[in-house]
N, C-alpha and C positions, 0 to 999 in steps of 0.2 A: 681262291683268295686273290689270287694274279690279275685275273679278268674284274673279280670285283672292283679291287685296287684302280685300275684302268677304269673303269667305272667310274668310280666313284670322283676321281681326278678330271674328268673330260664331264660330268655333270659342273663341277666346281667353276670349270670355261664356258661351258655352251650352253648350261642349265637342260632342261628337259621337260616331258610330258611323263605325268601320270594318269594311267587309265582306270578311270574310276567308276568307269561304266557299270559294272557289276554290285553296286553300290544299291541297295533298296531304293527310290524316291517315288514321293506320295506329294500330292499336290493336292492343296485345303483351296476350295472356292467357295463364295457366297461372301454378300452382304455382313454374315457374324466371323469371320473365319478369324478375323485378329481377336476380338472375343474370346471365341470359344478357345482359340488354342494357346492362349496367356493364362487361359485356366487350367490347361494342360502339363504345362512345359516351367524349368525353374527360368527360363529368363522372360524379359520382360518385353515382350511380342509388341506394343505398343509404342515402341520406341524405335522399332524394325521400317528404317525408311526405305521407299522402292531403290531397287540396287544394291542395296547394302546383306552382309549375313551376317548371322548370329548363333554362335554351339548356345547347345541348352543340353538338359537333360529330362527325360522321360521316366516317371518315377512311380512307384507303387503308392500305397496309403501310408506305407512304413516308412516310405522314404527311402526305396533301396530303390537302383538300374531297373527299369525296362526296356533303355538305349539311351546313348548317348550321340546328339545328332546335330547338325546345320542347318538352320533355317535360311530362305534365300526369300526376300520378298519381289515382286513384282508391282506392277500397277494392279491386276485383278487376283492377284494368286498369290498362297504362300507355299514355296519348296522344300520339304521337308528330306533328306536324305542319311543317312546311316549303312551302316557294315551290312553286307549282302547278310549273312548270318539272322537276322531280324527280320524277312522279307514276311514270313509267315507271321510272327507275333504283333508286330507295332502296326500294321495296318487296323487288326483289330482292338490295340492299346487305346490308339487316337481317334478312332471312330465308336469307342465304346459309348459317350454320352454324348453325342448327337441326338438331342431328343426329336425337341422344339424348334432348334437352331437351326439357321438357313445356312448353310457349311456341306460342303459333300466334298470326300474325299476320293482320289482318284490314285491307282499304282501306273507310274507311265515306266517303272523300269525298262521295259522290254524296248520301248518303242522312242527313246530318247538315247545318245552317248553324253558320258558325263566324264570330259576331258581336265586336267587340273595341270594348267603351266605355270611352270615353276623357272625364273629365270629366261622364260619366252615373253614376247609380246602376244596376246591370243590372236588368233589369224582371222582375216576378213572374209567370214565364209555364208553365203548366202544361205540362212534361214538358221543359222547359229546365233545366239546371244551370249555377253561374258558378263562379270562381276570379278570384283577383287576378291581372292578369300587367303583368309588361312588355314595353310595345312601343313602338315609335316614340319610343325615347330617353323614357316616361315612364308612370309607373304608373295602371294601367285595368283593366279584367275581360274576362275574357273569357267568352263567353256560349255554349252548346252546345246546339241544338234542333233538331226536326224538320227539313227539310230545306221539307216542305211550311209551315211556319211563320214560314220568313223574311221572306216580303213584307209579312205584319201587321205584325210586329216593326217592319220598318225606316218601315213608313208613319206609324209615331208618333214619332220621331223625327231630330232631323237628319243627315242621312248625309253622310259625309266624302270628298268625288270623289277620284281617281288623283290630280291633281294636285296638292293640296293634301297629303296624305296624301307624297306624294313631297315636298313643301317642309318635313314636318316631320321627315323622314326625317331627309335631306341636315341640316338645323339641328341637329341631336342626334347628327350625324355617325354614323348607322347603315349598316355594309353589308348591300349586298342583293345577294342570288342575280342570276348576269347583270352586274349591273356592277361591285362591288369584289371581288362571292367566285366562283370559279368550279373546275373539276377542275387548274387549276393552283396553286391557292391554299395558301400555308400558313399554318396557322391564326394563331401570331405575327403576322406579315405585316400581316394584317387589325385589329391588337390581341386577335384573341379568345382569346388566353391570359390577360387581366386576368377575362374574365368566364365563358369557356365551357370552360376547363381546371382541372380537379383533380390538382395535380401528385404527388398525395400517398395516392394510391386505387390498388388493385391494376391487373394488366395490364388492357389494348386494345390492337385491332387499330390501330397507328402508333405506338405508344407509345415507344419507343425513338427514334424520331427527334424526336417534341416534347421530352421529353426533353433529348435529345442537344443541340437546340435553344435550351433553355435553358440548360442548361450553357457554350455558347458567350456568349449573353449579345446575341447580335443577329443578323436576319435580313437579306439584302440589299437589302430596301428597306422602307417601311412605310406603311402608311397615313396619310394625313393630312391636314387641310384646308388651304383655300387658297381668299384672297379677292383677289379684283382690284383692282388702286392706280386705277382708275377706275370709271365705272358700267356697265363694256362685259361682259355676259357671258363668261364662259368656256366654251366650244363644248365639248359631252362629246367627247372621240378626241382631243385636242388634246395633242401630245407638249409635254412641258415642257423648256427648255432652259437650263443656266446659262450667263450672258453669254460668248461668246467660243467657246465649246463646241459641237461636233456631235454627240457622243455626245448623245441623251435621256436627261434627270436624272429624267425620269418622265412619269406619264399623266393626261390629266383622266376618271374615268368618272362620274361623275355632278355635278350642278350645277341649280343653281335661284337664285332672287331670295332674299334672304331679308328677311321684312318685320322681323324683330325688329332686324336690323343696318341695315338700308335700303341694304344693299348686295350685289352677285353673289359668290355664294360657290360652293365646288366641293368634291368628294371627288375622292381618288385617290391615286396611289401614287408616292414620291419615294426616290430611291436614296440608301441611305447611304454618311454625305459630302458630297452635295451640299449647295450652299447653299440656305438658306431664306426670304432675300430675293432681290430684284433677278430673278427667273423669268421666261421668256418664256413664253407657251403659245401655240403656233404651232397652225393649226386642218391638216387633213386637207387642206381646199379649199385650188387654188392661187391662189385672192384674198382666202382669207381673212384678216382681222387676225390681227396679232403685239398678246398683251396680255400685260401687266405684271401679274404676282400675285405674292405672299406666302404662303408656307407658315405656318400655324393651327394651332395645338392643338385638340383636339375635346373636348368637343363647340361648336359655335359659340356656342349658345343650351345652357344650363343648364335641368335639369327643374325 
């Protein structure tokens, strides 16, 4: 906690790099590629000027996750990038109806770094290119080079570890691939109807059921934070209970310290109707503590 603490304070002065190289990216070419993949994706690809990104989500016919991801456009290309976790699925998601269409997809993982500064300037590095983006609940660049050229890169400045990177995640109340979004997820659910939905753009594959979804006005449960009424962490798996109740009112999946509130906070998912004080989160283990949390509005910490 020491070292993170220390972390997390000298990110706060110096800002840092995240290495996001391990990151899936798939890069759409051709004459149809804004076409084809606006028919893809919920946001609205036509509107993606060069230099500029855009999260979207990648959806089934039901309208549930098959990732959720960044587009970057270029002058001849668009950048598609998402959670390593996806490396094997979404190549084959986004290139499933390529029939007709002049579009060819390309995986350059291996052979690019995918650098994300955060509170840097991006560095003038020969055969590097940047973009503004957001991530981690707050605006920073992001950097595209060699593959062979990351380790220079990162040795001149401060690099931002897993954990830390996870505490500012969780404080800005972002989901992530694995713990709040997953092939059961709908995109409402997660909030990414505020940020990653165009409700107003011609078809995609799910489109009818987000949609539909809205029209209704609410999904059955929702994401959202939750801080603990003491200093006691809340264990990720931890079912959340309203007093007196045995049904689960919801789930803890991710959680961290958070040094900006000097308290344990948590992401996850709370059923609607239930209440939003007075929560038990009961752990998995059968010794574990029974703790007392409050449901949060996100984000916890403001960019």
């Amino acid at each position: 906690m020491t070292d993170l603490r220390a972390a997390y304070h000298d990110f706060q002065t110096r800002g840092g790099i995240a290495d996001l190289s391990a990151r899936v990216e798939l890069v759409l070419t051709g004459a149809d590629r804004v076409r084809y993949l606006n028919g893809q994706v919920t946001s609205n690809v036509t509107k993606l000027a060069t230099g500029q990104t855009q999260p979207a989500c990648v959806t089934t016919a039901k309208g549930r996750l098959c990732a959720e991801v960044l587009i970057t456009a270029t002058a001849d290309a668009l950048h598609i990038d998402a959670d390593a976790a996806l490396r094997d699925s979404l190549p084959t998601r986004i290139e499933r109806y390529i029939i007709a269409d002049d579009a060819a997809l390309e995986d350059i993982t291996d052979t690019r770094a995918l650098l994300h500064f955060l509170g840097l300037p991006p560095p003038a590095v020969v055969g590097a290119w940047s973009v503004p983006a957001r991530r981690f609940g707050r605006y920073g660049w992001d950097v595209r080079l060699p593959a062979a050229d990351r380790a220079a890169v990162l040795a001149q400045h401060p690099v931002l570890d897993a954990a830390l990177l996870e505490t500012l995640r969780i404080e800005a109340g972002i989901p992530r691939w694995g713990h709040e979004l997953g092939e059961d997820t709908l995109p409402p659910e997660a909030g990414l109807d505020r940020t990653h939905i165009d409700f107003h753009k011609g078809c995609y594959i799910g489109q009818e059921v987000i949609s539909r979804l809205k029209s209704v006005g609410h999904v059955n449960r929702q994401l959202s934070g939750f801080i603990s009424n003491d200093a006691t962490p809340t264990p990720v798996g931890a079912s959340l209970f309203s007093p007196g109740e045995e049904r689960p009112a919801g789930l803890i999946t991710s959680a961290a310290w958070s040094f900006a509130l000097e308290k344990p906070v948590a992401l996850g998912y709370l059923r609607r109707g239930s209440p939003t004080s007075g929560l038990l989160a009961r752990s998995t283990e059968p010794t574990g503590p029974e703790i007392r949390v409050a449901a949060s509005s996100l984000p916890f910490v403001p960019s």
